[in-house]
KEFITI-577086 format. One record per residue (C-alpha): residue number from 1; residue in one letter; z, y, x. Coordinates in steps of 0.02 Angstrom, whole numbers, padded with zeros to 5 digits, always signed. Layout:
<recs>
k->NUM&r->A&pz->Z&py->Y&px->X;
...
</recs>
This chain:
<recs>
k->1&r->X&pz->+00518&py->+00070&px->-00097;
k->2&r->X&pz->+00507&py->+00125&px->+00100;
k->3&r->X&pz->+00578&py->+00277&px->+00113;
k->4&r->X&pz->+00419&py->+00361&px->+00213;
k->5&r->X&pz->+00338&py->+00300&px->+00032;
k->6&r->X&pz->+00445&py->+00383&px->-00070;
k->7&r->X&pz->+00438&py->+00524&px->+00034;
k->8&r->X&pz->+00253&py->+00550&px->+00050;
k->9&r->X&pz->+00231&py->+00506&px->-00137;
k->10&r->X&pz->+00355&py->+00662&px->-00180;
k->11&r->X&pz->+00266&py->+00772&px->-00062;
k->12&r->X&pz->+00094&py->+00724&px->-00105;
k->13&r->X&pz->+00075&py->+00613&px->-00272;
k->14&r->X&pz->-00064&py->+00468&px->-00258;
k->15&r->X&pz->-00228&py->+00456&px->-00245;
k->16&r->X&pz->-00327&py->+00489&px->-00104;
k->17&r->X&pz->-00280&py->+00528&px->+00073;
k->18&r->X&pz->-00433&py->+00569&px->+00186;
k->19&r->X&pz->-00509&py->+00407&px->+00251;
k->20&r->X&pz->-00357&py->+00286&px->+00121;
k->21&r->X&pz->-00262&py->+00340&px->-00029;
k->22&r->X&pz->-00096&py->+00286&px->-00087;
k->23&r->X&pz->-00022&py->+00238&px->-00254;
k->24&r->X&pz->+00059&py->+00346&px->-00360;
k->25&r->X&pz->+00229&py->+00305&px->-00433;
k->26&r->X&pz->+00181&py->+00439&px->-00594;
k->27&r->X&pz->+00142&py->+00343&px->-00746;
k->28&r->X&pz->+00006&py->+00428&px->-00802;
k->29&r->X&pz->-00096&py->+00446&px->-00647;
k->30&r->X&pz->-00260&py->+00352&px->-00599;
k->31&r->X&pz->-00163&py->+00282&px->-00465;
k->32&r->X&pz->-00005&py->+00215&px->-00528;
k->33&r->X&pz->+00057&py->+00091&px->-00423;
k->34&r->X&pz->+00111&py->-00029&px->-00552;
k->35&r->X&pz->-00066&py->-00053&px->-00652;
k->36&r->X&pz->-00154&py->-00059&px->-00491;
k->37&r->X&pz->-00021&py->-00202&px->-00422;
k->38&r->X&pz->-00088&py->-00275&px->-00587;
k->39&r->X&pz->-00264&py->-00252&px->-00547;
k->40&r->X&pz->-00245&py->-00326&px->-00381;
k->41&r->X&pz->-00178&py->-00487&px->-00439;
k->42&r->X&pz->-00085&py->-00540&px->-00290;
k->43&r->X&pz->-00055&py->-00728&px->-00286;
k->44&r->X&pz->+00106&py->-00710&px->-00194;
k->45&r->X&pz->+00265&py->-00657&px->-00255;
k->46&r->X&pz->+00378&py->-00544&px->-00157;
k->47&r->X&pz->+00233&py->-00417&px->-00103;
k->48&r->X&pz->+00181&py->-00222&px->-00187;
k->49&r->X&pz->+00037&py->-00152&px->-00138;
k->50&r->X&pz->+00037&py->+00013&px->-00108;
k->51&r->X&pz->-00143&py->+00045&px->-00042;
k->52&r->X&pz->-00323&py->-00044&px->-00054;
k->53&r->X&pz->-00457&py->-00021&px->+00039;
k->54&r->X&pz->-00608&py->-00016&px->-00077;
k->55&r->X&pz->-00685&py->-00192&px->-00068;
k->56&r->X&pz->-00529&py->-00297&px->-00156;
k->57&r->X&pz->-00416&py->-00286&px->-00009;
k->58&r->X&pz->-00254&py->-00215&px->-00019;
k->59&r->X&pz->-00126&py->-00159&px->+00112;
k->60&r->X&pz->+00069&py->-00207&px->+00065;
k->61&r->X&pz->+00265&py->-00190&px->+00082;
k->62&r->X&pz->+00357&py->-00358&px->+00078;
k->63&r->X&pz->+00509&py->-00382&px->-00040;
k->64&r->X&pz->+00653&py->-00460&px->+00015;
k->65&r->X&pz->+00815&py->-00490&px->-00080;
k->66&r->X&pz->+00766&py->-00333&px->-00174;
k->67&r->X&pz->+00747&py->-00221&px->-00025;
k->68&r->X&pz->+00582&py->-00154&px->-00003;
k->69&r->X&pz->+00514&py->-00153&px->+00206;
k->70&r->X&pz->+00425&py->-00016&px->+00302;
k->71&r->X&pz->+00330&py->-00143&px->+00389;
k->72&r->X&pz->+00148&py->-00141&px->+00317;
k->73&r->X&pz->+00059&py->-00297&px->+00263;
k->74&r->X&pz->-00114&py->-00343&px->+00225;
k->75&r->X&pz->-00175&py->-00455&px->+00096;
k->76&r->X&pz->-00370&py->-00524&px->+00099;
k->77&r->X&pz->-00423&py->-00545&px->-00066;
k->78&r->X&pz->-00559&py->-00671&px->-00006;
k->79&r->X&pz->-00429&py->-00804&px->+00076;
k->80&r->X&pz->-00271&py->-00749&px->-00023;
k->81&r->X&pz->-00203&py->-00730&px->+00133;
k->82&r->X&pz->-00064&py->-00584&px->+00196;
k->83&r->X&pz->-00057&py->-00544&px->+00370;
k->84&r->X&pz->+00014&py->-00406&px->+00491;
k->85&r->X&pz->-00070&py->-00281&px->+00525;
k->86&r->X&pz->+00038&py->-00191&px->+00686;
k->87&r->X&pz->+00078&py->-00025&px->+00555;
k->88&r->X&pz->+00277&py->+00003&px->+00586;
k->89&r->X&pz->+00268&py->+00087&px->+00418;
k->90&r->X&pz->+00160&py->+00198&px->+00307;
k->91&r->X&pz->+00166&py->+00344&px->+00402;
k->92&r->X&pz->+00071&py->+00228&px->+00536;
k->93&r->X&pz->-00025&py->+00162&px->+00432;
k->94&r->X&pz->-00088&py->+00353&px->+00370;
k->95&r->X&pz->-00108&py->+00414&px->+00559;
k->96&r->X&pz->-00229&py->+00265&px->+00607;
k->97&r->X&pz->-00308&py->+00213&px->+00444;
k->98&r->X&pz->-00332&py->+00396&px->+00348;
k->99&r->X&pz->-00339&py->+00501&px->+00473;
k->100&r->X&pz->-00430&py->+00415&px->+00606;
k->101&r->X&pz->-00518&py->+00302&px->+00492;
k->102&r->X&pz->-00495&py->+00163&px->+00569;
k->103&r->X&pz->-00436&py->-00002&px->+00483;
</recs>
């Protein structure tokens, strides 16, 4: 995982995150980011989600030769589709999404 992730995840757990929230890598919680990767059913391969935004979409890191990016995707559940978004990483992604509220 991106290391602003893994970071924010030991600081803070999962869950929400005023205007987002974040999966959680404990295995017991709500949030856990494998069962909701499994909930989200992404079609493509080489993708965890990390975030959704409440209507089916989800916002992702790419996987690449087994190295997780910063860079943060988003996948529309409507066109199976992943695009950028402009979010360097999650820490971006936080600033303009939860705590701005933007999307």
């Amino acid at each position: 995982m991106p290391p602003e992730y893994v970071a924010f995840v030991k600081r803070f757990g999962g869950g929400y995150f005023a205007f987002a929230n974040v999966y959680s890598l404990e295995e017991k919680s709500d949030w856990n980011i494998v069962l909701r990767n499994r909930e989200a059913g992404l079609p493509h391969r080489g993708f965890i989600a990390f975030s959704e935004n409440g209507v089916g979409d989800c916002y992702v890191f790419r996987v690449d030769a087994g190295t997780c990016s910063s860079r943060v995707f988003f996948f529309d559940h409507e066109t199976a589709n992943i695009g950028e978004t402009g979010y360097a990483n999650l820490f971006d992604y936080l600033r303009i999404v939860a705590l701005r509220g933007e999307s």
